[in-house]
N, CA and C atoms as an extended XYZ file, in Angstrom:
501
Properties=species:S:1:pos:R:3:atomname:S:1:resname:S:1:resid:I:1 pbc="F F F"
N        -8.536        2.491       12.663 N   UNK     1
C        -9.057        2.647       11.328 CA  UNK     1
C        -8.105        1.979       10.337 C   UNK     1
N        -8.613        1.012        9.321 N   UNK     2
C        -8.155        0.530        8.595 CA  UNK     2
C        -7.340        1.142        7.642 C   UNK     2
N        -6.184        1.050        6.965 N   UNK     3
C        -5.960        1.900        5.751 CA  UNK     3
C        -5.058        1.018        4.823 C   UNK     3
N        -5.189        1.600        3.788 N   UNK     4
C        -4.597        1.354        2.235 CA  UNK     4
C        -2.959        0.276        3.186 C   UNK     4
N        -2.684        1.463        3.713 N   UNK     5
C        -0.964        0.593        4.371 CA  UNK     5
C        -1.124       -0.377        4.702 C   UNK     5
N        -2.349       -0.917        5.240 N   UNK     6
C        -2.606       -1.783        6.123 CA  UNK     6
C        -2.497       -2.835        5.099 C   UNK     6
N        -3.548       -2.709        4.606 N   UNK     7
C        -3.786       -3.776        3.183 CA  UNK     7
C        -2.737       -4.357        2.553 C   UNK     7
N        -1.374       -3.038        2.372 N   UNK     8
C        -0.214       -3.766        1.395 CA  UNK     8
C         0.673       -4.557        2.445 C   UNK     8
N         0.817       -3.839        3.343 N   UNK     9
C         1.506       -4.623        4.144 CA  UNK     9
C         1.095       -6.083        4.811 C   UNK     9
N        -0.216       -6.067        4.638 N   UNK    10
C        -0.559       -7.705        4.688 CA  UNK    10
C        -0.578       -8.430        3.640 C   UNK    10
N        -0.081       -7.998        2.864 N   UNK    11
C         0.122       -8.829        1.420 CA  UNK    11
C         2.220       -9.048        1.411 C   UNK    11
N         2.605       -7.938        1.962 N   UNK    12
C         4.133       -8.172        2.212 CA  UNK    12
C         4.424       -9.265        3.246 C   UNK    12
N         3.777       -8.872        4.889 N   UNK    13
C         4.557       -9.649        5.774 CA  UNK    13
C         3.369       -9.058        6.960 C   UNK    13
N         2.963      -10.444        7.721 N   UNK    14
C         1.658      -10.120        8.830 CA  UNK    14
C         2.451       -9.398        9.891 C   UNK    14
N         4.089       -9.661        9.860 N   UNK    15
C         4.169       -9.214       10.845 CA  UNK    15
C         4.714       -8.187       10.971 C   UNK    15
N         5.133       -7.192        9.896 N   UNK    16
C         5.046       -5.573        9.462 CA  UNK    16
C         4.025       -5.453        9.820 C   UNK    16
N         2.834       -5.876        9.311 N   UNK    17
C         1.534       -5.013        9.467 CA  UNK    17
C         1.019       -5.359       10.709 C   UNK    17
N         1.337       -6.344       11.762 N   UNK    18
C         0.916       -6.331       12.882 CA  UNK    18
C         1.815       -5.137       13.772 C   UNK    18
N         3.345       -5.063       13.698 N   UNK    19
C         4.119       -3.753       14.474 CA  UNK    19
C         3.346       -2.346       13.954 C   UNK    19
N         3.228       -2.132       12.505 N   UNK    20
C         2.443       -0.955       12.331 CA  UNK    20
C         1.251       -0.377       12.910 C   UNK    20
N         0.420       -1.655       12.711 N   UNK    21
C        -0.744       -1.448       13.531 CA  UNK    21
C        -0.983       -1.142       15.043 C   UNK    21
N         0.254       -1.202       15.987 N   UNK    22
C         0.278       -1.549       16.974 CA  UNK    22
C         1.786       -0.670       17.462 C   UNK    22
N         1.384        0.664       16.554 N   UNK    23
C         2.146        1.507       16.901 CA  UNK    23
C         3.682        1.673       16.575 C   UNK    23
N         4.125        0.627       16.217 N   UNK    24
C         5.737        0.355       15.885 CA  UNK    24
C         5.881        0.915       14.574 C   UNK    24
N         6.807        2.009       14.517 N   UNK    25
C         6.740        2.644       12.765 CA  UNK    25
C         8.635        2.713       12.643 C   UNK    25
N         8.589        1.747       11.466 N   UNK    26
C        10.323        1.943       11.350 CA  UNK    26
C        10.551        2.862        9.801 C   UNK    26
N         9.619        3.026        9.210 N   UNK    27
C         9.406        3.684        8.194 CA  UNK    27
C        10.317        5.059        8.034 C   UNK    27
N        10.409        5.805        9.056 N   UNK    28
C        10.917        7.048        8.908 CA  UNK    28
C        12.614        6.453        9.080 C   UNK    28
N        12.860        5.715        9.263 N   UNK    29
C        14.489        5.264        8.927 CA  UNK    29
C        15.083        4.371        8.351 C   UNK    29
N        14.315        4.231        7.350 N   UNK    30
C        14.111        3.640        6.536 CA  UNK    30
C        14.882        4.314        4.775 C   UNK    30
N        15.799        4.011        4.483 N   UNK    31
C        16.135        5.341        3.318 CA  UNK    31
C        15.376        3.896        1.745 C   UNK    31
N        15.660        3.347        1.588 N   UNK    32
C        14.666        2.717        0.884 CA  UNK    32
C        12.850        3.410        0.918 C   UNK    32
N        12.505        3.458        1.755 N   UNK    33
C        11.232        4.079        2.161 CA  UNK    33
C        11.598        6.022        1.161 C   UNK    33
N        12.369        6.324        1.861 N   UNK    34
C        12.365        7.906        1.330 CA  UNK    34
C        12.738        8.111        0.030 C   UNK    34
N        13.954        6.575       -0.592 N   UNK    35
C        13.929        6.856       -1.870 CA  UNK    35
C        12.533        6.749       -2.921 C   UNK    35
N        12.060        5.949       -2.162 N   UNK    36
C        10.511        5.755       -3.125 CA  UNK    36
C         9.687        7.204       -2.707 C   UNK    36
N         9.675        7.683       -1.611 N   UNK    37
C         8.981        9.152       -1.641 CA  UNK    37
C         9.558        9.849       -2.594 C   UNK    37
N        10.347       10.144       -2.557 N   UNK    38
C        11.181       10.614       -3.740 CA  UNK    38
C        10.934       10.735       -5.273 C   UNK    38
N        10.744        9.176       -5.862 N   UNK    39
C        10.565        8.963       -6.758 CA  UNK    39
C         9.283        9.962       -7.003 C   UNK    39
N         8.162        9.061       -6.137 N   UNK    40
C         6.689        9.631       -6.470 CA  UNK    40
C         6.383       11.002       -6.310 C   UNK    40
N         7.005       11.993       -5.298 N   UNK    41
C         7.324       13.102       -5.708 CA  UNK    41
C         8.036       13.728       -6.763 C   UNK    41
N         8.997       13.293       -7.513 N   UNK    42
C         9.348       13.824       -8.640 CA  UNK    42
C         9.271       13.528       -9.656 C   UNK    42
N         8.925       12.078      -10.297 N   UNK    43
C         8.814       11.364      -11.193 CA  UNK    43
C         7.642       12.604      -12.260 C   UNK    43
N         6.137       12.549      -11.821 N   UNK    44
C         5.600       13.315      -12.695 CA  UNK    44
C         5.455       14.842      -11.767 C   UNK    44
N         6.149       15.550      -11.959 N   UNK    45
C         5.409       17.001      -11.464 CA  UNK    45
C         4.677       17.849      -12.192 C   UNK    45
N         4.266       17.559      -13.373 N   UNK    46
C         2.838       18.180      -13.743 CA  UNK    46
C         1.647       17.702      -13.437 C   UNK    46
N         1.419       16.479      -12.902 N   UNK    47
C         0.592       16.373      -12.206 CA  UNK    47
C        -0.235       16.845      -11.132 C   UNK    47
N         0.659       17.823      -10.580 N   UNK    48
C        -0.236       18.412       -9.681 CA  UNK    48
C        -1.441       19.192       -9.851 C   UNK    48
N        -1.097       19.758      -10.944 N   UNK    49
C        -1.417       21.345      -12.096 CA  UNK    49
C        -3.096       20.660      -12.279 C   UNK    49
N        -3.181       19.044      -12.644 N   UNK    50
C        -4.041       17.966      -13.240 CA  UNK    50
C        -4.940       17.447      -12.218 C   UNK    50
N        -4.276       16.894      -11.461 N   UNK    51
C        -4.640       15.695      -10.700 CA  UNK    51
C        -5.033       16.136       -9.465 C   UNK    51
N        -5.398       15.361       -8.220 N   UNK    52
C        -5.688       15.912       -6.691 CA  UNK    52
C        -5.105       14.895       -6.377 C   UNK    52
N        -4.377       15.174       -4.889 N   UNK    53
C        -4.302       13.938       -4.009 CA  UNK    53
C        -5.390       13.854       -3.188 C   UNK    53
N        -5.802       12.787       -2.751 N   UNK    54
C        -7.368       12.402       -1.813 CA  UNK    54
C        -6.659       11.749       -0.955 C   UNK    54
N        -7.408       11.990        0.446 N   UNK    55
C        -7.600       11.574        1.349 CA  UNK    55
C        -8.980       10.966        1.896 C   UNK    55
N        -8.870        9.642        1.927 N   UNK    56
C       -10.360        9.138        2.376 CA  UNK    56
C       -10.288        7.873        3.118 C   UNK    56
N       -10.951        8.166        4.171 N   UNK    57
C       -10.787        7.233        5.226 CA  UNK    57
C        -9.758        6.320        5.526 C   UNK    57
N        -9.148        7.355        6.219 N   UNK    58
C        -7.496        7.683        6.105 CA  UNK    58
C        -6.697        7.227        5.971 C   UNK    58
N        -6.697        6.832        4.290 N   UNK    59
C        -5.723        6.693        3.273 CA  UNK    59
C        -5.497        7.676        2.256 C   UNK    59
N        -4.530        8.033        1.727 N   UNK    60
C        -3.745        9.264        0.871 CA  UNK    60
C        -3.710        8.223       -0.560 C   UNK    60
N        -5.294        9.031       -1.359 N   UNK    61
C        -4.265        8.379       -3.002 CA  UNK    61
C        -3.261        9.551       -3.240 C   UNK    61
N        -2.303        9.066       -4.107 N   UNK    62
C        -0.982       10.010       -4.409 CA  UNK    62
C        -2.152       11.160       -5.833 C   UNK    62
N        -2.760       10.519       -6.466 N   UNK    63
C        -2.932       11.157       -7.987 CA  UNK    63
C        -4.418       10.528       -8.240 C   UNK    63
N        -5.208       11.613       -8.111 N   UNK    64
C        -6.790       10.791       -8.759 CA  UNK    64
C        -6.827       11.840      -10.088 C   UNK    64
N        -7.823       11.389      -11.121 N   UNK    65
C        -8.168       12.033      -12.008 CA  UNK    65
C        -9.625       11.839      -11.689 C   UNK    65
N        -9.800       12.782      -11.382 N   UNK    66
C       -11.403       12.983      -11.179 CA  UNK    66
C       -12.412       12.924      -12.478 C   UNK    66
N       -11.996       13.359      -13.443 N   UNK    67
C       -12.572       13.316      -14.836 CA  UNK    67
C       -12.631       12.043      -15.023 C   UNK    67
N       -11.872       11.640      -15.241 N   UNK    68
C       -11.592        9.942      -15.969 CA  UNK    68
C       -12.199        9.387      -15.145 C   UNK    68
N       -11.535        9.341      -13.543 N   UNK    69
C       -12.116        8.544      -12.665 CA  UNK    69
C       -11.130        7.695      -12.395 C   UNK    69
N        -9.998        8.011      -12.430 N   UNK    70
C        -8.770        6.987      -12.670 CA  UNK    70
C        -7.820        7.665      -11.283 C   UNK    70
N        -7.143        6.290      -10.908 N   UNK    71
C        -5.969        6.446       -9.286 CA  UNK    71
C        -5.316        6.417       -9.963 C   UNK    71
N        -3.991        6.637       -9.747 N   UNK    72
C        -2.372        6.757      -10.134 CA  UNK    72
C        -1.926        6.491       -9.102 C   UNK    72
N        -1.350        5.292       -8.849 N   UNK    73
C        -0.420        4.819       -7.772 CA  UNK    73
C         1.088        5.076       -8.037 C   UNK    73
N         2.338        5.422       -7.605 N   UNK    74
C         3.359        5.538       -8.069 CA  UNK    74
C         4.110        4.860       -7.148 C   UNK    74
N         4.626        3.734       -7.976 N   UNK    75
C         5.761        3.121       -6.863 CA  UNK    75
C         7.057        3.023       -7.557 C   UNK    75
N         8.145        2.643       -6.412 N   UNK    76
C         9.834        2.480       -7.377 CA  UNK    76
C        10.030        1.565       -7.716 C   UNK    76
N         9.209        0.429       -7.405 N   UNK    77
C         9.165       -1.461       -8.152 CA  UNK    77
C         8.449       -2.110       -8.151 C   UNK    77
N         8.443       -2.956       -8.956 N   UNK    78
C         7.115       -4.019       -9.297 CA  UNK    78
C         7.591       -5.354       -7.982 C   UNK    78
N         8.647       -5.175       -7.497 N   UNK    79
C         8.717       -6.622       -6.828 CA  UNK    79
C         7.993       -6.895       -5.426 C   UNK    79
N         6.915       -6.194       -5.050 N   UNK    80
C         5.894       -6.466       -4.086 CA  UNK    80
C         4.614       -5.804       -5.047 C   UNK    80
N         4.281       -6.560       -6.679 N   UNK    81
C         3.484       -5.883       -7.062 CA  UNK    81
C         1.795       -6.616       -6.571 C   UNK    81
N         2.019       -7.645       -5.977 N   UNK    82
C         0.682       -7.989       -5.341 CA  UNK    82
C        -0.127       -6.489       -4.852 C   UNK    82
N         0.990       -6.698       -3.859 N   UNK    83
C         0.604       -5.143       -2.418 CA  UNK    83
C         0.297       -4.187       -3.370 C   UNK    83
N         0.913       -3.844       -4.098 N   UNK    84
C         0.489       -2.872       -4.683 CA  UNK    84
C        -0.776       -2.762       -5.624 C   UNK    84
N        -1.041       -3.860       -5.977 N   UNK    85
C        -2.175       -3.966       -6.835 CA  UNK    85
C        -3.750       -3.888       -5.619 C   UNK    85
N        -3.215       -4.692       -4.740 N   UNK    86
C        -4.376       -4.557       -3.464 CA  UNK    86
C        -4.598       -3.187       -3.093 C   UNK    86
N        -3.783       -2.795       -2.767 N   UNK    87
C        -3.726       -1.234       -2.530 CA  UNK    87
C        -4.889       -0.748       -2.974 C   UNK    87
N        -4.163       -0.611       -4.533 N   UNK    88
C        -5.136        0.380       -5.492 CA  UNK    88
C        -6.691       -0.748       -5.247 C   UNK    88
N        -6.976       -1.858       -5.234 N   UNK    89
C        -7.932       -1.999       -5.059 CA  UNK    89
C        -8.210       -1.547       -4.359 C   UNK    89
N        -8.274       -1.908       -2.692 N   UNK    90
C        -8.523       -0.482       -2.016 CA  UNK    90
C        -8.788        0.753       -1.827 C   UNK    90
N        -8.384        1.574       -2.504 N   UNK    91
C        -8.652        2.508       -2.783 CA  UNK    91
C        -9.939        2.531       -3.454 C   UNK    91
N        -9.813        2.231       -4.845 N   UNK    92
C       -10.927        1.623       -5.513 CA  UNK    92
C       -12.469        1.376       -4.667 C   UNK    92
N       -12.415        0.445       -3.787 N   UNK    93
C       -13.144        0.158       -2.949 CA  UNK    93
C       -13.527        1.238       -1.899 C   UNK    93
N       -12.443        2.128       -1.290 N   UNK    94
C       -13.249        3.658       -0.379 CA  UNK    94
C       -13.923        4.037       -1.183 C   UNK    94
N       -13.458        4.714       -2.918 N   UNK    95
C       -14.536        5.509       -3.350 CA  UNK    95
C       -15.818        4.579       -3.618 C   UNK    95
N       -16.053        3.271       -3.694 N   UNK    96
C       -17.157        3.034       -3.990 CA  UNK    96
C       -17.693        3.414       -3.019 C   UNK    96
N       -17.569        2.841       -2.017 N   UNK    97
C       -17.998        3.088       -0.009 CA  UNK    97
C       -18.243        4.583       -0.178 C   UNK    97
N       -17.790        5.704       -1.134 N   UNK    98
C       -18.161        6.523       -0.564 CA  UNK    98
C       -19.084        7.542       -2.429 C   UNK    98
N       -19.947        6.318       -2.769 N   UNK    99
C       -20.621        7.201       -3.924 CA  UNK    99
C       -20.088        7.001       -5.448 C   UNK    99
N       -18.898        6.938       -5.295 N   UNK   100
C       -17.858        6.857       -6.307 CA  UNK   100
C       -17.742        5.906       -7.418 C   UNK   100
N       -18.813        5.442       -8.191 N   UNK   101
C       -18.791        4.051       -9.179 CA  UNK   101
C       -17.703        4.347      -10.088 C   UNK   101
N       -17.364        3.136      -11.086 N   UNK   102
C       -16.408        3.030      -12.230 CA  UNK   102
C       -15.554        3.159      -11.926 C   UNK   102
N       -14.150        3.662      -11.051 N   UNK   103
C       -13.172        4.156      -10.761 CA  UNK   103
C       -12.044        3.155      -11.479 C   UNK   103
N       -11.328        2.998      -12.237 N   UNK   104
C        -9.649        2.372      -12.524 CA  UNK   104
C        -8.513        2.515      -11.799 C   UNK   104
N        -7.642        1.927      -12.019 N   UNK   105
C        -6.838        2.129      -11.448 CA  UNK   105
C        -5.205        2.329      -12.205 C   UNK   105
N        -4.333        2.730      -12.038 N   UNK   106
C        -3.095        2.359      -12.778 CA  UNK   106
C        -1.995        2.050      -11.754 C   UNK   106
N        -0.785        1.616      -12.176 N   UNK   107
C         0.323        1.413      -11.164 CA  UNK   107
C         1.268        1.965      -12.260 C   UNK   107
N         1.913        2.359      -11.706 N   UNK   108
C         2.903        3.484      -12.470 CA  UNK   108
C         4.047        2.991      -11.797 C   UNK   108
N         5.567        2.975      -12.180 N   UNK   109
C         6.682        2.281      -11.896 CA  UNK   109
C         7.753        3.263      -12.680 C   UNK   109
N         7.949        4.364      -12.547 N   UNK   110
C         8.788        5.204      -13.613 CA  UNK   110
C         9.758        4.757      -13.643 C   UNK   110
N        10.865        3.916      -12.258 N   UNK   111
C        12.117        3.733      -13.244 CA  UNK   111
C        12.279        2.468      -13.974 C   UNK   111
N        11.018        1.789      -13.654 N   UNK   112
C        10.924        0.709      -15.277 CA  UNK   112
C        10.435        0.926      -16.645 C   UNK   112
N         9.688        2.219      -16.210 N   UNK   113
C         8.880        2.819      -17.000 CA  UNK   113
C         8.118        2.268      -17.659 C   UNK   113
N         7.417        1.457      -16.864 N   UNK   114
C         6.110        0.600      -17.128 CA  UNK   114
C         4.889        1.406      -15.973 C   UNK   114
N         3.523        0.573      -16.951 N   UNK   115
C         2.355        0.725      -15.864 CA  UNK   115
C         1.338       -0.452      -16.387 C   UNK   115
N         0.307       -0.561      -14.756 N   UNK   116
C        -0.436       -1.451      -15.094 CA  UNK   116
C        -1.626       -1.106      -14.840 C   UNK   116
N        -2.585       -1.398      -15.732 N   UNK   117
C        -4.401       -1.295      -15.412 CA  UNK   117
C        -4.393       -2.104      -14.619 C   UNK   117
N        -5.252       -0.879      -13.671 N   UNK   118
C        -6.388       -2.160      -12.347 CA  UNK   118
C        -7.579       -2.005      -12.112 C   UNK   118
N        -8.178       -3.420      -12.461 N   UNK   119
C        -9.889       -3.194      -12.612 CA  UNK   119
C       -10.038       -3.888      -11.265 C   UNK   119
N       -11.158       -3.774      -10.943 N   UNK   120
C       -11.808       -3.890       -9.347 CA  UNK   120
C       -13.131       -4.520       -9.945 C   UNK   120
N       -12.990       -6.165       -9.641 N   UNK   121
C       -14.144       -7.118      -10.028 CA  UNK   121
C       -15.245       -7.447       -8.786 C   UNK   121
N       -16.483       -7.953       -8.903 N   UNK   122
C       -17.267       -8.521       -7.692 CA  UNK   122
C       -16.374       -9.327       -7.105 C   UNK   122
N       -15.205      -10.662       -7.626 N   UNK   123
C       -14.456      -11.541       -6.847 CA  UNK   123
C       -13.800      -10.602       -6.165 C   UNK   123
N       -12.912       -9.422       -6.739 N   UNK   124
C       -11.946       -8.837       -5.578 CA  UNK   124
C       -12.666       -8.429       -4.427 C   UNK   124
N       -13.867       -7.803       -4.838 N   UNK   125
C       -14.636       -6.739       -4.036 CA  UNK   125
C       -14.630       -8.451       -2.239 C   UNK   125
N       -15.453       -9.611       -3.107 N   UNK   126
C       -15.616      -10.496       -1.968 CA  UNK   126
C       -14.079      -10.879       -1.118 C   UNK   126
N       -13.055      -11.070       -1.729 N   UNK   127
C       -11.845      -11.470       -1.226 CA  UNK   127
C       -11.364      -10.079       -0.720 C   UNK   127
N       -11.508       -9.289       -0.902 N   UNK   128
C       -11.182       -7.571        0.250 CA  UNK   128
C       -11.734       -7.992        1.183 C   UNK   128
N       -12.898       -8.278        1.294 N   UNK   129
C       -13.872       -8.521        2.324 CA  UNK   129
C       -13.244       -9.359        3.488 C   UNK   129
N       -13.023      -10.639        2.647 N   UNK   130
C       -12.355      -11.412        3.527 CA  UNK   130
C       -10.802      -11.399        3.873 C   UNK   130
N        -9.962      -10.262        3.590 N   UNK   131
C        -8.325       -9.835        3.780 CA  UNK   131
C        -9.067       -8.993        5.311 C   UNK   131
N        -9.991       -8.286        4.448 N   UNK   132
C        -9.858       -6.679        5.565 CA  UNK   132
C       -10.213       -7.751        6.944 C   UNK   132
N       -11.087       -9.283        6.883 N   UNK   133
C       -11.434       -9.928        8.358 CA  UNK   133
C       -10.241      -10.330        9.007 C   UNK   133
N        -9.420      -10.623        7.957 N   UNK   134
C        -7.939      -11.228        8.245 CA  UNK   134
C        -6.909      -10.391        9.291 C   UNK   134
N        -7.425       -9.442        8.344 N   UNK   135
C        -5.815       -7.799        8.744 CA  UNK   135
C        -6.484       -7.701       10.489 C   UNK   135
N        -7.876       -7.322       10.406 N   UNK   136
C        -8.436       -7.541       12.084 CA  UNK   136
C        -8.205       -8.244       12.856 C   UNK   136
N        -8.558       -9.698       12.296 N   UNK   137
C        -7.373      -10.335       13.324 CA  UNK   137
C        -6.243      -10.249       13.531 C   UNK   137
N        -5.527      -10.068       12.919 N   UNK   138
C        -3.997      -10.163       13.179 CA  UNK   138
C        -3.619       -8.888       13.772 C   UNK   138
N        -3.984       -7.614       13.288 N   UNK   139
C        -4.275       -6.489       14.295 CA  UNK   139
C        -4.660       -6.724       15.746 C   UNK   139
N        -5.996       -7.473       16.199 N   UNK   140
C        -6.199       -7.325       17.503 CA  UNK   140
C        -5.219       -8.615       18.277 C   UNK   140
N        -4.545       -9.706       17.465 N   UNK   141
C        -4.019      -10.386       18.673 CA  UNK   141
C        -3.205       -9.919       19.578 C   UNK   141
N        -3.062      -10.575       20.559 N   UNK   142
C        -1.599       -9.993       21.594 CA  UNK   142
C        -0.349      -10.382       21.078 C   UNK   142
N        -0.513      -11.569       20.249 N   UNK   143
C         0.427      -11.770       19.783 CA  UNK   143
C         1.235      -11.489       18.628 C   UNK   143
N         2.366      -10.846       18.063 N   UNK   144
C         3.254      -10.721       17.269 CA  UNK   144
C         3.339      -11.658       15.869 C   UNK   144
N         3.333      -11.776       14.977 N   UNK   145
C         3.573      -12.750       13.983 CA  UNK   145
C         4.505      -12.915       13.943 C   UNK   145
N         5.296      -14.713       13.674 N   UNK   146
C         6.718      -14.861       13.493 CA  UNK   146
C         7.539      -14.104       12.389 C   UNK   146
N         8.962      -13.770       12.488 N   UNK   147
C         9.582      -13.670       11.144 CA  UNK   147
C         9.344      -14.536       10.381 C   UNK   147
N         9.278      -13.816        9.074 N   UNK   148
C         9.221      -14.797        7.619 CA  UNK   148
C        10.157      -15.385        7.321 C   UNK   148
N        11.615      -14.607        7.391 N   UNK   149
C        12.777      -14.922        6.627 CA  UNK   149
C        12.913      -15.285        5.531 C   UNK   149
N        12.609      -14.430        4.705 N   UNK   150
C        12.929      -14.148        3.347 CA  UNK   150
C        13.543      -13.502        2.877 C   UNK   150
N        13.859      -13.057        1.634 N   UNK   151
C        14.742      -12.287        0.446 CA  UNK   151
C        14.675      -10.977        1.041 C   UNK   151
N        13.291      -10.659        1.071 N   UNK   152
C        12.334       -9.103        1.172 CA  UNK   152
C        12.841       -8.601        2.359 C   UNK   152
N        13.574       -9.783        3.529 N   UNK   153
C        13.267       -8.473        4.660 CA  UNK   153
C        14.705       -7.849        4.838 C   UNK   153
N        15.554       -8.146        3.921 N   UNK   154
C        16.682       -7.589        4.057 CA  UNK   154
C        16.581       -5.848        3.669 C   UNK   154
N        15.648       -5.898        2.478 N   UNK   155
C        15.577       -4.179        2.199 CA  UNK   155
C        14.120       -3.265        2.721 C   UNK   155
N        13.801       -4.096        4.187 N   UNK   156
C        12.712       -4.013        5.470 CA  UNK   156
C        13.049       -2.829        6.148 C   UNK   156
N        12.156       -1.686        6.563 N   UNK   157
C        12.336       -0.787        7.502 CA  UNK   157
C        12.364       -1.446        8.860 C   UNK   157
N        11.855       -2.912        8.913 N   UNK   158
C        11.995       -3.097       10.292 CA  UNK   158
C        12.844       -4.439       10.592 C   UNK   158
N        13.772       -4.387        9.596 N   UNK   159
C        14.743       -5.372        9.635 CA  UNK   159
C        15.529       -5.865       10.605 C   UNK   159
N        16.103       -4.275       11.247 N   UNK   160
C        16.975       -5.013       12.229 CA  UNK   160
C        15.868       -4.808       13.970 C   UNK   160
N        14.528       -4.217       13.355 N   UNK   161
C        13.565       -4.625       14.699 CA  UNK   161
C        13.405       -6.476       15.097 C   UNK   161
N        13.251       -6.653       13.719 N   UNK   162
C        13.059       -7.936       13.844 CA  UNK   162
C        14.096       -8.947       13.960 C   UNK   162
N        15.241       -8.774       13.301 N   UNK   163
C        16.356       -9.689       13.153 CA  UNK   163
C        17.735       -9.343       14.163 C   UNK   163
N        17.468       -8.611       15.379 N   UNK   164
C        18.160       -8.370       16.635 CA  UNK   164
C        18.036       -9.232       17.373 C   UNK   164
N        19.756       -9.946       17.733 N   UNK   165
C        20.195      -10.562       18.844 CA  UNK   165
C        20.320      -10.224       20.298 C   UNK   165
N        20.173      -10.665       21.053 N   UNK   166
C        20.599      -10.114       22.376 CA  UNK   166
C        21.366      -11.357       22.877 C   UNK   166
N        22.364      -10.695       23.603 N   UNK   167
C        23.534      -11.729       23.968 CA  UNK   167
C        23.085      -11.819       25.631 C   UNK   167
């Protein structure tokens, strides 16, 4: 089953999201990873009192406003803000799939203390279409995607999966 993770992480690196998909999770040792749980757990805590977290087709939004109709994404940086904007499309896109018209989106960034509107157009709706054919393939090959070697994979949960020597 497809999910929200899936989506950002094919906007980060095919070949995160091919180990994820395929069972490999470096996430939990990851302290970059827990500082951002962190954040989004404490950043707003009246939100709970407000808001719901949803689960739908199994992806976790952090914060819906059901009234408004509005997601609240909470992340600790804008510097993979593609992924993150896909995301919330995503999301966006289950509730339509499931009844749900109009929905917005925001990206929330507390320690920049910025946020961004996200609208969900017919073009995104067609180019989801054609990511989610993408993420499938690269999910079902046998094969692994090369390292990228970039900037990004130094602060990678699966950094030293990927960037290990053997003598």
């Amino acid at each position: 089953m497809l999910t929200a993770t899936h989506i950002n992480y094919f906007f980060i690196c095919h070949r995160k999201l091919w180990l994820f998909a395929n069972g490999i999770n470096m996430e939990h040792t990851s302290d970059t990873v827990a500082e951002g749980k962190l954040i989004g757990e404490t950043s707003y805590p009246q939100r709970a009192e407000k808001y719901t977290e949803v689960e739908i087709g199994g992806s976790k939004i952090d914060f819906y406003d059901a009234k408004n109709k509005v997601i609240h994404e909470v992340k600790k940086s804008d510097s993979m803000e593609e992924a993150h904007e896909w995301q919330v499309k995503y999301y966006i896109w289950l509730l339509e799939q499931n009844g749900i018209k109009g929905v917005k989106g925001v990206l929330e960034y507390p320690k920049l203390r910025q946020t961004k509107g996200i609208d969900f157009t017919d073009e995104d709706r067609n180019y989801l279409g054609q990511t989610v054919q993408q993420i499938e393939a690269i999910i079902g090959s046998e094969r692994c995607p090369p390292v990228i070697n970039a900037r990004l994979c130094k602060r990678c949960s699966y950094y030293d999966f990927c960037y290990i020597t053997e003598t």
